[in-house]
DOMAR-321052 format. One record per residue (C-alpha): residue in three letters; x, y, z; residue number from 1. Coordinates in steps of 0.1 Angstrom, whole numbers, plus 5000, padded with zeros to 4 digits. Layout:
BEGIN
<type: ALA, xx: X, yy: Y, zz: Z, seq: NUM> $
...
//
This chain:
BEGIN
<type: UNK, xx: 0355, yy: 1918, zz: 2836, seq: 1> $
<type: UNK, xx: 0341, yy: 1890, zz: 2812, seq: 2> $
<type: UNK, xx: 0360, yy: 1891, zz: 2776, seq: 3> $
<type: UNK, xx: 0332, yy: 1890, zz: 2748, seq: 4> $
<type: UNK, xx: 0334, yy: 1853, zz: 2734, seq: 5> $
<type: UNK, xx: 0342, yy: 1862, zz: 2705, seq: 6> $
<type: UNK, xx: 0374, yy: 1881, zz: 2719, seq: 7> $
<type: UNK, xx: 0380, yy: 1851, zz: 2738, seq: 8> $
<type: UNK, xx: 0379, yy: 1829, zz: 2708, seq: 9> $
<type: UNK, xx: 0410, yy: 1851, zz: 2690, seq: 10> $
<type: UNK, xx: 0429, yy: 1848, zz: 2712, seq: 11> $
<type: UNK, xx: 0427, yy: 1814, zz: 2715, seq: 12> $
<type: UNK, xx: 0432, yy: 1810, zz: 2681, seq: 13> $
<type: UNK, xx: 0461, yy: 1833, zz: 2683, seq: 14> $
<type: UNK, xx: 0476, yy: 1810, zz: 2714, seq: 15> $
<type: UNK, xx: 0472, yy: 1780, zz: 2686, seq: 16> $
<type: UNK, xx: 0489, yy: 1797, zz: 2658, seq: 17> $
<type: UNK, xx: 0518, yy: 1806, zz: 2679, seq: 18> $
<type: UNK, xx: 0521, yy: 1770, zz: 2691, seq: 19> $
<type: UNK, xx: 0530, yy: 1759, zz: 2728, seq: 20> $
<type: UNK, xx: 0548, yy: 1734, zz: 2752, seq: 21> $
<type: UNK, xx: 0543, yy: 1696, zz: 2754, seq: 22> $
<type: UNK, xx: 0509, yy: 1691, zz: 2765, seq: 23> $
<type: UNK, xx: 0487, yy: 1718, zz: 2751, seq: 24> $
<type: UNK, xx: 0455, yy: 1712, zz: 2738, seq: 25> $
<type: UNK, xx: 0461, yy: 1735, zz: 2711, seq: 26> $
<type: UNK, xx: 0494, yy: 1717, zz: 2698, seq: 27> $
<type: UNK, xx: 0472, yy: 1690, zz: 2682, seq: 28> $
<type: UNK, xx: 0445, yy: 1711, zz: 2663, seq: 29> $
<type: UNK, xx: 0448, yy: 1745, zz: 2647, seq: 30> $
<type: UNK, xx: 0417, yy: 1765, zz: 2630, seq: 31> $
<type: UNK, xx: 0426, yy: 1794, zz: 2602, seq: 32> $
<type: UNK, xx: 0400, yy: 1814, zz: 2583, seq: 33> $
<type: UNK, xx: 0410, yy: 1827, zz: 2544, seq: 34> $
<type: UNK, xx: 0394, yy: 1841, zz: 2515, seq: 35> $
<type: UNK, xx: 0395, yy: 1830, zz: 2479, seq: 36> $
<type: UNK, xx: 0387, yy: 1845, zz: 2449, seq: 37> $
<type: UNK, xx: 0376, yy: 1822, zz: 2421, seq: 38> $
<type: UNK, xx: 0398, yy: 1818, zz: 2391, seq: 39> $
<type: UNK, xx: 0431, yy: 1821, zz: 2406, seq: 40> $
<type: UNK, xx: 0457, yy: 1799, zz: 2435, seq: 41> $
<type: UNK, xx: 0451, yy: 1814, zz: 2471, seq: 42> $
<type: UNK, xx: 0480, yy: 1805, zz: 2490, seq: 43> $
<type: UNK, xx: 0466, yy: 1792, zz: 2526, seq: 44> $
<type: UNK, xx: 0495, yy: 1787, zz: 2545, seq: 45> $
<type: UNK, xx: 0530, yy: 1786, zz: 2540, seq: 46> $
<type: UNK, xx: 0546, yy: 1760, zz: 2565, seq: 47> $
<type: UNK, xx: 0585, yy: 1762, zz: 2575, seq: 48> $
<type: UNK, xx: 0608, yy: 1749, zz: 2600, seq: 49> $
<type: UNK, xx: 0630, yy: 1776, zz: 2616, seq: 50> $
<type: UNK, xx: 0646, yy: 1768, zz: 2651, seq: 51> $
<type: UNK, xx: 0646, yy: 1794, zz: 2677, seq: 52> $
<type: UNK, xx: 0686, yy: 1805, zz: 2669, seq: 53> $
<type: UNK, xx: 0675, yy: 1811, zz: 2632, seq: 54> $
<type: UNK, xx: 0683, yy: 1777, zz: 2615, seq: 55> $
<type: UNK, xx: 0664, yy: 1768, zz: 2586, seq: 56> $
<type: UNK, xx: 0655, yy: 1728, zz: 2587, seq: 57> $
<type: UNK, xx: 0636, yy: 1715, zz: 2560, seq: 58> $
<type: UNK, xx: 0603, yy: 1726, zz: 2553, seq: 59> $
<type: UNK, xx: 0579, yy: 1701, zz: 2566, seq: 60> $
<type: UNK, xx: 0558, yy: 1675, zz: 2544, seq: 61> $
<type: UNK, xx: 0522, yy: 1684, zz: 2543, seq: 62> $
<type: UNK, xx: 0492, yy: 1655, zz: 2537, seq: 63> $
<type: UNK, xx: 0455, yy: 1668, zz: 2524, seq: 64> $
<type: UNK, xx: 0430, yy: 1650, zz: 2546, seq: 65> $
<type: UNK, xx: 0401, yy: 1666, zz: 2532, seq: 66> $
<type: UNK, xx: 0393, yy: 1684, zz: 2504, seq: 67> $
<type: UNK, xx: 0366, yy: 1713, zz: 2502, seq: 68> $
<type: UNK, xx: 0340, yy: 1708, zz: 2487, seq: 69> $
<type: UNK, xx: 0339, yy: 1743, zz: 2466, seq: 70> $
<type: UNK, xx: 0376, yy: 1741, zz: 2456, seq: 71> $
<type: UNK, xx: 0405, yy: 1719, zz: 2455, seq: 72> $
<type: UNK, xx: 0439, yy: 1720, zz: 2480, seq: 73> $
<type: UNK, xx: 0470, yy: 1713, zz: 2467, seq: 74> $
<type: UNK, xx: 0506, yy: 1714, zz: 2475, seq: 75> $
<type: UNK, xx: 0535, yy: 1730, zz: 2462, seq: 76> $
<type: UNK, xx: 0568, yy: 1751, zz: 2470, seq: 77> $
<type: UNK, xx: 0562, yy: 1784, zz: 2485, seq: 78> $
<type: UNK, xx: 0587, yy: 1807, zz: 2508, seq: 79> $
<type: UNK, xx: 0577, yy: 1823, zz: 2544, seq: 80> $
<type: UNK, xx: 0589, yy: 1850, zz: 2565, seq: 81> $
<type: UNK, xx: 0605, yy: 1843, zz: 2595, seq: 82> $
<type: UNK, xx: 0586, yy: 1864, zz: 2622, seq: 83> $
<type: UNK, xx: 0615, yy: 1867, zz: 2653, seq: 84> $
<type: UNK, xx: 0617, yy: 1901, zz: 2666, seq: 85> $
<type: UNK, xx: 0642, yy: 1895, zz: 2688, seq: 86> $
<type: UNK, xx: 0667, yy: 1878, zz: 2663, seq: 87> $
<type: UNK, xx: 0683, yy: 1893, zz: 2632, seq: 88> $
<type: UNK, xx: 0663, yy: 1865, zz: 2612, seq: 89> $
<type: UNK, xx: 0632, yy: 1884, zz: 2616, seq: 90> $
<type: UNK, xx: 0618, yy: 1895, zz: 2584, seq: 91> $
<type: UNK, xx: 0643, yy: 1871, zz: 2562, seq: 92> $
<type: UNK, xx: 0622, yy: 1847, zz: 2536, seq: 93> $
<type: UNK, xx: 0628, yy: 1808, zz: 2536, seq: 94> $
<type: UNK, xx: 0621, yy: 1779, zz: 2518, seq: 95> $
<type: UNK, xx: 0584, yy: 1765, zz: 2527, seq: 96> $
<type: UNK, xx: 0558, yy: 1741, zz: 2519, seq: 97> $
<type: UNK, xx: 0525, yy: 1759, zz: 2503, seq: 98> $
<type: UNK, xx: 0488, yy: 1750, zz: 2508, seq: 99> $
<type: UNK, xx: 0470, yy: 1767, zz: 2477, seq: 100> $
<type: UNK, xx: 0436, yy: 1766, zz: 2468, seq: 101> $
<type: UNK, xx: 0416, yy: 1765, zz: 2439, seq: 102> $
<type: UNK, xx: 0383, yy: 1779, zz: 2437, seq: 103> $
<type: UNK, xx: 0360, yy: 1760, zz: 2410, seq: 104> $
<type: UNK, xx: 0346, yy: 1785, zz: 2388, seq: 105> $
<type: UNK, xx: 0309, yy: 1797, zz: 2396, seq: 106> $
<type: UNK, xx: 0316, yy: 1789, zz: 2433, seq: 107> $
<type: UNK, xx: 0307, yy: 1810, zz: 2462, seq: 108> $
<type: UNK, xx: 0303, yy: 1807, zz: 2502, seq: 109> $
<type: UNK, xx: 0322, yy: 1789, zz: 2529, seq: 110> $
<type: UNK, xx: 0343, yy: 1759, zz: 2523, seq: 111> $
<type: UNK, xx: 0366, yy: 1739, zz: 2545, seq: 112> $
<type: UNK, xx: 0401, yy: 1723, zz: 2540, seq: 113> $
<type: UNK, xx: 0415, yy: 1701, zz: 2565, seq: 114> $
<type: UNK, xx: 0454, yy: 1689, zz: 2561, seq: 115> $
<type: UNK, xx: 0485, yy: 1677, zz: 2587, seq: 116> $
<type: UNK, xx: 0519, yy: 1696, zz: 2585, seq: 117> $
<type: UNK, xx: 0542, yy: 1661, zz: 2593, seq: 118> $
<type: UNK, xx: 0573, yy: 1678, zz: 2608, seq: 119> $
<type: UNK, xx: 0591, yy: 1645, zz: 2619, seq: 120> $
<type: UNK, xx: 0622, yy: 1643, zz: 2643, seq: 121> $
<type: UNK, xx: 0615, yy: 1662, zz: 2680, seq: 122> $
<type: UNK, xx: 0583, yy: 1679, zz: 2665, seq: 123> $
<type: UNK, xx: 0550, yy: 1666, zz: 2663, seq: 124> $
<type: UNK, xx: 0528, yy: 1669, zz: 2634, seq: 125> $
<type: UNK, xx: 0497, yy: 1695, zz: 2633, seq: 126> $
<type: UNK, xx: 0464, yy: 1692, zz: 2621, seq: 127> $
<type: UNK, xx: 0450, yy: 1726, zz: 2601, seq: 128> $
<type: UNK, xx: 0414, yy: 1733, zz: 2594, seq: 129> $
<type: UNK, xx: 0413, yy: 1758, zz: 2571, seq: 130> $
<type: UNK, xx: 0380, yy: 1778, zz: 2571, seq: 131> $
<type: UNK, xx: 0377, yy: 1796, zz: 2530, seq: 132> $
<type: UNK, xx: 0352, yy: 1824, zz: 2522, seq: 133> $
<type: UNK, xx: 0350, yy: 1814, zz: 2483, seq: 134> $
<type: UNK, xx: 0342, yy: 1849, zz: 2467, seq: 135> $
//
């Protein structure tokens, strides 16, 4: 039985966001979709570093590499929830790096927001696409 593309497509992009071993193509590249509203921050993406036992490491550095073109991404402090099911972790906020946008006013449609999470040390950086439905 063929899965619809579209079916095919999640759950490649859930493979992505849930990372992988050394050597998969989805390590390098990793496409999001998000909403906005206009007049207030959306918070893209919070971005931490938490080892498989639970340890917090610092939260990695994030560059913009492109801004949209309907709104502006920026960078600032944000927390994430560790998602571990297995560990007692699971569910406990850390300290993370944000990726907010901005709408500009009067804006509406599809915008685009491409940035690099630079982890350093035994993990490689990742490139994010972020895909915004400006409302």
């Amino acid at each position: 039985m063929k899965l619809p593309a579209i079916t095919a497509i999640a759950a490649a992009l859930l493979t992505a966001a849930c990372g992988g071993g050394p050597g998969d193509p989805w390590l390098a590249d990793v496409t999001y979709a998000a909403g906005a509203a206009q007049g207030g921050a959306t918070l893209l993406r919070a971005h931490s570093t938490v080892g498989p036992d639970c340890a917090v490491g610092a939260a990695p550095q994030i560059e913009i590499i492109s801004q949209g073109k309907l709104g502006v991404a920026r960078v600032a402090p944000a927390t994430d929830v560790i998602v571990a099911p297995e560990q007692d972790c699971d569910g406990d906020e850390v300290a993370a790096t944000g990726v907010f946008y901005d709408a500009n006013a009067g804006a509406a449609g599809i915008d685009s927001v491409v940035y690099r999470a630079l982890r350093g040390g035994a993990l490689p950086d990742r490139t994010y696409a972020a895909n915004i439905r400006v409302r």
